[in-house]
C-alpha positions as CSV (number, residue, x, y, z in Angstrom):
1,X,120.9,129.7,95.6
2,X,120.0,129.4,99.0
3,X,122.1,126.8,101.7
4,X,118.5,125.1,102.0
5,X,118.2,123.9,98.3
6,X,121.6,122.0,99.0
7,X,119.8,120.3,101.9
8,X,116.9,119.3,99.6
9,X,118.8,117.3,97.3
10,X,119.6,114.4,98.9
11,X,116.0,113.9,100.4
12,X,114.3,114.8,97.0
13,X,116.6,112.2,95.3
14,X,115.9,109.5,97.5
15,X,111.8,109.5,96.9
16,X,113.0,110.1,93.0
17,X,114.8,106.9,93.5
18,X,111.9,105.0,95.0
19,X,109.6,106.5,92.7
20,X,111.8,105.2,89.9
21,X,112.7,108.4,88.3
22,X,115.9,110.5,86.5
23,X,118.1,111.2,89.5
24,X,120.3,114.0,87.6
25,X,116.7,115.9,86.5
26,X,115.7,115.7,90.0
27,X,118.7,116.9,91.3
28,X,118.8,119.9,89.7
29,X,114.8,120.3,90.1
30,X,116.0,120.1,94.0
31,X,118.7,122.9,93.3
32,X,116.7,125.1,91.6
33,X,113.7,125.0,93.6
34,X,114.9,123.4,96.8
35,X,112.1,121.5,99.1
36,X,109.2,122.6,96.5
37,X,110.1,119.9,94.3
38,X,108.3,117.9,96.7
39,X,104.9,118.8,95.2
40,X,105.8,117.4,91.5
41,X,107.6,114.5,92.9
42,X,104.5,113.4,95.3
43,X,102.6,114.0,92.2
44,X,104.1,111.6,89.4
45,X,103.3,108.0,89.6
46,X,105.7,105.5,90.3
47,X,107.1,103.8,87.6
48,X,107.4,99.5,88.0
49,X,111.4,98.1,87.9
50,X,112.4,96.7,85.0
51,X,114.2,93.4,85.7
52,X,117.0,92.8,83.3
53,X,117.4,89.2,81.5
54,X,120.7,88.1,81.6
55,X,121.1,87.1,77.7
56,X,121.7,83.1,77.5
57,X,125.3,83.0,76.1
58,X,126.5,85.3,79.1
59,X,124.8,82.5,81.6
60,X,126.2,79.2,79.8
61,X,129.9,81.0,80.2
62,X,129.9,81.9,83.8
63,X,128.0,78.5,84.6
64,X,130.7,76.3,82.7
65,X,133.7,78.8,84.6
66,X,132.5,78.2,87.6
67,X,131.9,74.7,87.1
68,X,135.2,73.8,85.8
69,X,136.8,76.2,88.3
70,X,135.1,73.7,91.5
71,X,136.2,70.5,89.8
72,X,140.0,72.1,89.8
73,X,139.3,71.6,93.8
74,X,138.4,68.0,93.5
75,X,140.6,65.6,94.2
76,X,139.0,62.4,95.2
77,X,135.5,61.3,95.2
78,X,135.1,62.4,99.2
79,X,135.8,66.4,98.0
80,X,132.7,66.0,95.9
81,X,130.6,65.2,98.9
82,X,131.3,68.7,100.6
C-alpha cells in the first residue's frame, strides 16, 4: 500500500461520519483503495440520526439523585432562593 491511502483515511472517515455510515468498513475501503473511495462514498445516501430514548426508569433515578443530592446543600429557606 501506498503512503497516500494512509492520508485518505481520515478524510474519507470524516464524510463516512457525516454521511452516517460504518467507520471501520470505510476505513479499510480508504486503505485499500485510498482517495477512490470518494466516488462510493459521494454516491450512498445519507442515512437520518437516530436519537436514542433514554428508558423512563433510568430518568426517574438520576432525577430523584440529583434532587436529593441539592437539598443535601439546603440549609435554610434563603439557600433555596439561589
Amino acid at each position: 500500500m501506498y503512503w497516500i491511502n494512509l492520508i485518505a483515511i481520515p478524510f474519507v472517515l470524516l464524510l463516512a461520519w457525516a454521511k452516517g455510515r460504518g467507520l471501520f468498513r470505510w476505513a479499510v475501503m480508504a486503505y485499500i483503495f485510498g482517495f477512490w473511495s470518494f466516488v462510493p462514498l459521494f454516491m450512498v445516501r445519507v442515512k437520518p440520526i437516530r436519537i436514542y430514548e433514554i428508558p423512563k426508569p433510568i430518568k426517574q433515578f438520576v432525577t430523584t439523585h440529583v434532587f436529593r443530592r441539592e437539598l443535601k446543600g439546603v440549609m435554610y429557606p434563603k439557600d433555596l432562593q439561589k
